[in-house]
Each structure stands twice: as C-alpha cells, then as structure tokens.
C-alpha positions in Angstrom: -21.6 31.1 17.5 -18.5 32.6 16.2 -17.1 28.9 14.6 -14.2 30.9 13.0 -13.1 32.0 16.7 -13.4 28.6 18.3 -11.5 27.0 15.0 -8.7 29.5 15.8 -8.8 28.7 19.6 -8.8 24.7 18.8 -5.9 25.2 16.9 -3.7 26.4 18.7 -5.0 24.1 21.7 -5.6 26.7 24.1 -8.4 27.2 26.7 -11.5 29.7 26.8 -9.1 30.2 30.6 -5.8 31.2 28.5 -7.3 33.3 26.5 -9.1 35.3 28.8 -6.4 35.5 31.2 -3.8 36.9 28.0 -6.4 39.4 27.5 -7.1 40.7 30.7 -10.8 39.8 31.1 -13.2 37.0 33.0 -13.4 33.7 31.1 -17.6 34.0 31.3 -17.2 36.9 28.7 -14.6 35.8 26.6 -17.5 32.4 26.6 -20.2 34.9 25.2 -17.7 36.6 23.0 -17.1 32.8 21.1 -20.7 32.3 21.3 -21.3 35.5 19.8 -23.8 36.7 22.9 -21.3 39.7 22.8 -19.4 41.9 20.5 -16.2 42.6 22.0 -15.2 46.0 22.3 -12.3 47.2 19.5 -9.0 47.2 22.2 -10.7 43.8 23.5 -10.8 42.5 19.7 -7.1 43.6 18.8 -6.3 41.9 22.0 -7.8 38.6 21.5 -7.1 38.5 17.9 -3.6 38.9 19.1 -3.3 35.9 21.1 -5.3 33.6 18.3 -2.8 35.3 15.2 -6.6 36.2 13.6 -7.9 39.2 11.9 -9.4 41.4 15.0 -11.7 42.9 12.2 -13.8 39.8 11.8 -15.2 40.3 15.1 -17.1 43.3 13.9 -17.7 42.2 10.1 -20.1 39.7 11.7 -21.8 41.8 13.2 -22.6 43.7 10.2 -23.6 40.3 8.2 -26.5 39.2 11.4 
C-alpha cells in the first residue's frame, strides 16, 4: 500500500475515478498503483503526480526501499 499516495488522494477529496480519468488510464490500475501491486510507468508517474501536486519520484524510490 502506497499510504503516501492515498493521503495525497484524500486530501484533495478526489476519487480513485478522477484520477484515473485525468491521467488517461482505467481506474482498476490506478487501484493497484495505490495498493502498490504495480509500479507505474515514468510518463504514468509525472502524470498522476500532477494531478495529486506530489513528487512523481516517490513512486519509484519505493520501489527501491521493498
């Protein structure tokens, strides 16, 4: 679970739905990107991290710390 992404979603009090749909992809994967099933890929990260105002680097430093 990626807590720092669903904090960031929460508050700005927008759905797993608005995201996706901002970014361009199906809501299912933007789920197992916030449940940290999947690694987005780097356009996918700048994207998302766009919409949420977060660092789209964090997505992959977490990775690294598994």
């Amino acid at each position: 679970m990626r807590e720092w992404l669903l904090d960031a979603r929460k508050k700005r009090d927008i759905t797993q739905a608005v995201v996706a749909d901002a970014v361009g992809i199906k809501r299912e994967y933007y789920t197992m990107i916030e449940n940290g099933v999947r690694t987005p890929s780097v356009e996918n990260a700048m994207k998302i991290a766009g919409v949420l105002k977060v660092d789209w680097t964090m997505f992959f430093s977490s990775v690294l710390t598994k």
